[in-house]
C-alpha positions in Angstrom: -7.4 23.3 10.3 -5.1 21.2 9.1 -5.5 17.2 8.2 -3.3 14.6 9.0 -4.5 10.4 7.6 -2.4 7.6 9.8 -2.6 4.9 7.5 -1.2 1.4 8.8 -1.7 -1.1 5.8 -3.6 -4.1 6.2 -3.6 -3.5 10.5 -7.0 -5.1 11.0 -7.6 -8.7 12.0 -9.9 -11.5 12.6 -10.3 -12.8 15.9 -7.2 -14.8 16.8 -7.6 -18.1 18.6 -4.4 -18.1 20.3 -4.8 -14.3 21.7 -7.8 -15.7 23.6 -10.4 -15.0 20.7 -9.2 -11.4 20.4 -8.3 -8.9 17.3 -4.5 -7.9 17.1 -5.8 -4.4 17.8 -7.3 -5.7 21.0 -4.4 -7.4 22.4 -1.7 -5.2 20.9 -0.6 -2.4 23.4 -2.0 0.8 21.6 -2.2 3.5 24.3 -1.6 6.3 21.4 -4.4 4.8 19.2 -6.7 3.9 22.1 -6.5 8.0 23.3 -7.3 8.8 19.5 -10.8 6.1 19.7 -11.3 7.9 23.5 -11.0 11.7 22.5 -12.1 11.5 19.0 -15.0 9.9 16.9 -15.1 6.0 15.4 -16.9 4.2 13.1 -16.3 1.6 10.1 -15.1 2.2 6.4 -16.3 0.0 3.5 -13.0 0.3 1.4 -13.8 -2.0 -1.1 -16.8 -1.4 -3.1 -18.7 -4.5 -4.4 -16.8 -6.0 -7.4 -13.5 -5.2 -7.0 -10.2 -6.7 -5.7 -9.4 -5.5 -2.4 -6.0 -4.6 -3.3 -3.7 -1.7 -1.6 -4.2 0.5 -4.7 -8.5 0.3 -4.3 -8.8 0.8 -0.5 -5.7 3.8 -0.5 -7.7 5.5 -3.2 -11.4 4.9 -2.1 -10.1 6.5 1.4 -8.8 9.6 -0.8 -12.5 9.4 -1.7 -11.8 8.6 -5.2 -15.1 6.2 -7.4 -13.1 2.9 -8.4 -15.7 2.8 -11.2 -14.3 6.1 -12.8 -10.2 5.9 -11.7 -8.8 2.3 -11.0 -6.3 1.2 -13.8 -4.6 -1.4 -11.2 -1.2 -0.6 -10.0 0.9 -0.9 -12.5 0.1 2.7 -13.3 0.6 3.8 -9.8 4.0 1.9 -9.6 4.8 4.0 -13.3 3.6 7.4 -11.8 5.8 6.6 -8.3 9.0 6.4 -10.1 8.4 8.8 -13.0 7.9 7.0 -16.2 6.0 8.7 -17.9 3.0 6.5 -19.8 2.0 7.1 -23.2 -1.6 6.4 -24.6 -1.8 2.4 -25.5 1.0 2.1 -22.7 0.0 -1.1 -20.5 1.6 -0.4 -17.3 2.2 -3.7 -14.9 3.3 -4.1 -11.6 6.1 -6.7 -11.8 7.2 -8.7 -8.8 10.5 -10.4 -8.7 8.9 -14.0 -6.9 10.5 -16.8 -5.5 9.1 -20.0 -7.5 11.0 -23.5 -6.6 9.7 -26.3 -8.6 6.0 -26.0 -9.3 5.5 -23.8 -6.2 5.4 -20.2 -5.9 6.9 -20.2 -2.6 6.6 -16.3 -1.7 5.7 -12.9 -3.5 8.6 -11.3 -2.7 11.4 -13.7 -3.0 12.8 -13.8 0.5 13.3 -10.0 0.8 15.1 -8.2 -1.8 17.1 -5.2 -1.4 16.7 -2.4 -4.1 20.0 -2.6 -5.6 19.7 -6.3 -5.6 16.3 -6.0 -7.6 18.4 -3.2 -9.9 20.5 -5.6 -10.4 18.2 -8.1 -11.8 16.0 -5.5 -13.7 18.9 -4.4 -15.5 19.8 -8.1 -16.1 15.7 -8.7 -18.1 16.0 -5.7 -19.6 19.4 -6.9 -21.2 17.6 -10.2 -22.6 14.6 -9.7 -22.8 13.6 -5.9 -23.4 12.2 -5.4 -27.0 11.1 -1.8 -28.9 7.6 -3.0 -27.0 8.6 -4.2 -23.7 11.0 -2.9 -21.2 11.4 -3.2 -17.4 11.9 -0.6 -14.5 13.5 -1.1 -11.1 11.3 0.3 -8.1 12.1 -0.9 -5.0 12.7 -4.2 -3.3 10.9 -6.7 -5.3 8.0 -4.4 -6.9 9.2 -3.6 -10.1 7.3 -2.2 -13.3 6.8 -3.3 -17.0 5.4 -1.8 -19.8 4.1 -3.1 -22.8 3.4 -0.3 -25.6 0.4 -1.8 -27.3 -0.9 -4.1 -24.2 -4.5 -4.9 -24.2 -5.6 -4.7 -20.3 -8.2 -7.4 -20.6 -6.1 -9.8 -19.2 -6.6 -12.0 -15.9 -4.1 -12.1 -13.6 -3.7 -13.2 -10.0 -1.8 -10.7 -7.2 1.0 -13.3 -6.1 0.7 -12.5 -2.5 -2.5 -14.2 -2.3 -1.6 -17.5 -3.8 1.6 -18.1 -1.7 2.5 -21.9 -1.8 0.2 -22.9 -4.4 1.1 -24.4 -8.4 2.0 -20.9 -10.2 0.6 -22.6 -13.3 -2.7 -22.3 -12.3 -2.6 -18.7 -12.5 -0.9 -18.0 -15.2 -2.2 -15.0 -17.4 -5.1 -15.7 -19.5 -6.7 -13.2 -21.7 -10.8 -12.0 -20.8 -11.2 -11.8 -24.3 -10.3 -12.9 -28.1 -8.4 -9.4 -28.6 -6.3 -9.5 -25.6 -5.0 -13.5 -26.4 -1.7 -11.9 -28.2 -1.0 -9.6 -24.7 -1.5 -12.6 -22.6 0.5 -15.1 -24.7 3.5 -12.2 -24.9 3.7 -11.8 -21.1 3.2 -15.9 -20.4 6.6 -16.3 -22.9 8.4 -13.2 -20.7 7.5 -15.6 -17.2 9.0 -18.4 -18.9 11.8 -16.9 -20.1 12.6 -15.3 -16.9 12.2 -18.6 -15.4 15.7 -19.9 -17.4 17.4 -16.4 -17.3 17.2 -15.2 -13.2 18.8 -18.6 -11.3 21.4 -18.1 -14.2 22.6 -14.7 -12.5 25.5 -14.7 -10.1 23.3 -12.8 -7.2 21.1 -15.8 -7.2 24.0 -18.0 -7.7 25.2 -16.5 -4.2 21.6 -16.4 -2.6 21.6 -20.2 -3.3 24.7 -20.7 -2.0 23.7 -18.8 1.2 20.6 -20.6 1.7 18.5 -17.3 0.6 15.2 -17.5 -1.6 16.4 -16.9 -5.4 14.5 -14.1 -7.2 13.9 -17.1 -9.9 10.5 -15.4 -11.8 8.9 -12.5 -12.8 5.3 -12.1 -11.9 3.2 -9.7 -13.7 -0.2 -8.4 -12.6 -1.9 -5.4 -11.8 -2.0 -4.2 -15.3 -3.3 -1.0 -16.2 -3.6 2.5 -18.3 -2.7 5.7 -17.2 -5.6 6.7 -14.8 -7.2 10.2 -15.0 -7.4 11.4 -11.1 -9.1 15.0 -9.7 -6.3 16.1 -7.5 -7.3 16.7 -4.3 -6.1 20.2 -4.2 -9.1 20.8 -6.8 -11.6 19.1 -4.9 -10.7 20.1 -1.6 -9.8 23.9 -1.4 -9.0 23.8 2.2 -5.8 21.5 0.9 -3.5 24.2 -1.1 -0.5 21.7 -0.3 -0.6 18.3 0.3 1.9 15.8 0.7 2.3 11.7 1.0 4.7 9.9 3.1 5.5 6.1 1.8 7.5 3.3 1.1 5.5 2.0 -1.2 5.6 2.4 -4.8 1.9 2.5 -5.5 1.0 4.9 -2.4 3.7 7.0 -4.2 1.6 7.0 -7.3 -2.0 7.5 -5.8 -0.3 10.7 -4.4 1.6 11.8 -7.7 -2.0 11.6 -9.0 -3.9 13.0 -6.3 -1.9 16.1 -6.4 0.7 15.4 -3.3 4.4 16.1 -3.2 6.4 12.9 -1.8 8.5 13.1 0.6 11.1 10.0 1.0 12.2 9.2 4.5 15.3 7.6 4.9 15.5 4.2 6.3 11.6 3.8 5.1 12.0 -0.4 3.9 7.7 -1.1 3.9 8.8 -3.7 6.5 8.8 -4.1 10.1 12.6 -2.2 10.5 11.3 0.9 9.1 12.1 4.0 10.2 8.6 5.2 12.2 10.2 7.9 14.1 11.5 9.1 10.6 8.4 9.2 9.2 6.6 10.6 12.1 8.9 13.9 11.7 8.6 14.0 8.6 5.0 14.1 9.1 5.9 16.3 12.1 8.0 18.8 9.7 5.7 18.9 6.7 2.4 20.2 8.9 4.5 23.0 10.7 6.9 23.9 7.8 10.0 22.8 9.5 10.6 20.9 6.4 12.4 23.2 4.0 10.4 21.9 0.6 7.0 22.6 2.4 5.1 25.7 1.5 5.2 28.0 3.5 3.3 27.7 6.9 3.9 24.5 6.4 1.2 21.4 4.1 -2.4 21.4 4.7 -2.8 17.6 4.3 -0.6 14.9 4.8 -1.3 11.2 3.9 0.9 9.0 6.4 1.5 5.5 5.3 2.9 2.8 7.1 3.6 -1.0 5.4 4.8 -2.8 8.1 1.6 -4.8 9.6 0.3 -5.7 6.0 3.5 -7.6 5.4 3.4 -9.5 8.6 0.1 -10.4 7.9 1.3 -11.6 4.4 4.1 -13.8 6.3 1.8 -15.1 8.3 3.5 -14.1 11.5 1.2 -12.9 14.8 3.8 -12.6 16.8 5.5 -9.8 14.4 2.1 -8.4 13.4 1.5 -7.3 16.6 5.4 -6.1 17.0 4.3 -3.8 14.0 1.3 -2.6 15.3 2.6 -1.2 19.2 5.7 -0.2 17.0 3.1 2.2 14.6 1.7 3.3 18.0 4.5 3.8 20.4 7.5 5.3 17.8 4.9 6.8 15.0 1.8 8.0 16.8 2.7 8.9 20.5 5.6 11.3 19.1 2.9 12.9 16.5 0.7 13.2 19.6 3.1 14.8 22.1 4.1 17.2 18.7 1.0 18.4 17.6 -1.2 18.4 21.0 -2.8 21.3 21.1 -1.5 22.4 18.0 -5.1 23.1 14.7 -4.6 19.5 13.2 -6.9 17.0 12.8 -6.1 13.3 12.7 -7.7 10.3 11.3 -6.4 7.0 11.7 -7.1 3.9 10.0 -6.0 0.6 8.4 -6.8 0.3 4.3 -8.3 -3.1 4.4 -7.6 -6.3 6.5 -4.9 -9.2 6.1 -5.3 -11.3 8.2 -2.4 -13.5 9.7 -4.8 -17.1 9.3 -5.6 -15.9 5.3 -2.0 -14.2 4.5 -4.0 -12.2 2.0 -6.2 -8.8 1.9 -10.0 -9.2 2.9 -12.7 -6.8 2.1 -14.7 -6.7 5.4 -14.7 -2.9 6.7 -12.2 -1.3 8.8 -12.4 0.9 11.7 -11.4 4.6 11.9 -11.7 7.0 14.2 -11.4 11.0 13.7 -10.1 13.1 16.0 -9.7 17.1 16.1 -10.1 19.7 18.7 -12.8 20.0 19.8 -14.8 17.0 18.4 -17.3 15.9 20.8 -16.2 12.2 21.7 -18.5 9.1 21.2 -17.9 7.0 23.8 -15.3 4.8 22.5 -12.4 4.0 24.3 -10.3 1.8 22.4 -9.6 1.8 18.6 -10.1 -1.9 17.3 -12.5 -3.6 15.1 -15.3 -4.2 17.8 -15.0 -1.1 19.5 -15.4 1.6 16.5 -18.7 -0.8 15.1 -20.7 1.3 18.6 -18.8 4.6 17.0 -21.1 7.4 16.2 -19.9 7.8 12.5 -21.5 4.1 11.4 -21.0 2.3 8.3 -19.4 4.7 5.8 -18.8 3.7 1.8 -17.7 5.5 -1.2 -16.5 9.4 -0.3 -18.0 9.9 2.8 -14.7 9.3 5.0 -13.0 12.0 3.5 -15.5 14.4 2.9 -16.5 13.7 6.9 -13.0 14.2 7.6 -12.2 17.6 5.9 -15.3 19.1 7.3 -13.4 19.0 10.4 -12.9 22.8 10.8 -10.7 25.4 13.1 
């Protein structure tokens, strides 16, 4: 049998006032994900273990059943692995946002939505003034960028800028955990500054100004990491002889370099609410049957789906485009996966990797809900896939590897 992971990022909720006291999985029209909850099995997923950040880069890996204790290096790794640079030992790899910072404010991580030739642009423009023999910038895409310093010490604090949105930037400005680690911190707190004078000076910000767009006016480092060492999933699994990942996103990218999956980039894939599900749902499509031509023959074992959209709106803020995210993941991703592959040996789990919620506009580390379903799975009772439902599921409380191991045991 083969296995199929619907990830949509950051899709569960708290209860929403406004929406009558309901989840935006309860009121969202999911008929695809509610048949999913109704023919398969549910339960809830601790994706965050105790101690740790409940970033992207924790909960995407835990699900892949990976210990947090033994692999997480942050994402600046993960971003380095996505777009092929190629860390050497004493490399300190950080993710780098380009950030929108007006005054004292940091007014948004992601400085009023970037295109990737615009962050090129401005990558190319740091790395002109500011690279060094020990520090040097990389573009990725839209506003997540990468930086490595050869010689960083990781023991440094820093704060993910989406969950500070609004606030003074000064009061989370890099500070080192230790004595050793003061020359790393002080080294990247002169880059922020320096970027501060350099950006607004560029003509695209000139012109975003002058349109009434957010500048890209700071770099924002964080995230910083070594190159993590990661079992591929080929090795641990052997019922998955070729996996692949399907993103937007940098550091899902780089989870799946290091888990052993080939990526496969879908055109018109932006991480955002105009991205191109039905694109991604055949090429989902393609890669389990072998329509696609760089599959392995028969077609990929395993495929690791992964869909932005909802965990941005839920950064912004925005319920009403939250939800638009969540019936577009069911109607134009799931329900043409489902009339595909019905009746067809795949089994499908779906799932968000941790909360963000609209009221916080920042990740939460409360479980999720999942549901499994394969042919042939004796259902649990659960007719509709949201937070409440899937607690009565028949799977429980999972933690650690359990998800995936449950998952794969799913057999023909």
């Amino acid at each position: 049998m083969k296995h199929l992971i619907i990830l949509g990022d950051g899709m569960a909720d708290w209860h929403v006032p406004s929406l009558g006291g309901k989840t935006l999985l309860q009121h969202a029209n999911t008929p695809a994900m509610d048949w999913l909850a109704e023919h398969g099995r549910c339960g809830m997923l601790q994706t965050v273990p105790d101690g740790f950040h409940p970033g992207s880069e924790v909960a995407n890996s835990s699900i892949l059943g990976y210990d947090q204790h033994l692999v997480y290096e942050g994402r600046g790794p993960l971003e380095a692995a996505s777009i092929g640079v190629e860390l050497q030992p004493g490399d300190l790899a950080l993710r780098c946002n380009l950030v929108c910072v007006e005054g004292d404010i940091l007014k948004n991580h992601s400085c009023g939505r970037l295109e990737t030739e615009e962050g090129d642009q401005l990558i190319r423009f740091l790395n002109e003034h500011l690279a060094t023999d020990r520090v040097r910038f990389y573009t990725g895409v839209q506003y997540r960028h990468l930086l490595v310093v050869r010689g960083g010490d990781k023991r440094i604090r820093c704060t993910p800028p989406h969950d500070v949105p609004g606030q003074p930037w000064r009061q989370f400005e890099i500070t080192a955990e230790v004595p050793e680690a003061e020359e790393t911190a002080s080294l990247l707190r002169d880059l922020v500054i320096r970027s501060q004078q350099l950006l607004p000076t560029h003509i695209l910000n000139k012109e975003r100004a002058r349109d009434g767009r957010d500048m890209a006016s700071s770099i924002w480092p964080w995230g910083g990491g070594y190159r993590p060492q990661m079992q591929p999933l080929t090795e641990r699994f052997p019922d998955i002889r070729h996996g692949s990942v399907i993103t937007a996103v940098d550091l899902i990218r780089g989870i799946g370099r290091y888990a052993g999956l080939r990526v496969i980039n879908v055109a018109g894939a932006t991480g955002l609410y105009d991205t191109n599900f039905e694109g991604k749902a055949q090429a989902a499509i393609d890669a389990l049957t072998g329509r696609d031509p760089a599959s392995a023959a028969g077609g990929d074992d395993f495929v690791y789906l992964h869909v932005e959209a909802s965990d941005e709106a839920g950064h912004d803020g925005s319920v009403p485009l939250k939800l638009q995210t969540i019936e577009d993941l069911d109607h134009r991703l799931i329900r043409p996966i489902l009339d595909a592959l019905g009746g067809s040996d795949v089994a499908i789990a779906l799932l968000p990797d941790h909360p963000t919620p609209c009221e916080h506009r920042t990740h939460t580390a409360e479980p999720i809900p999942f549901c499994i379903y394969a042919p042939g799975i004796q259902p649990d009772g659960v007719n509709t896939f949201d937070e409440d439902a899937c607690q009565a599921g028949a799977y429980g409380l999972l933690q650690g590897d359990d998800f995936i191991k449950l998952f794969m045991q799913q057999k023909q």
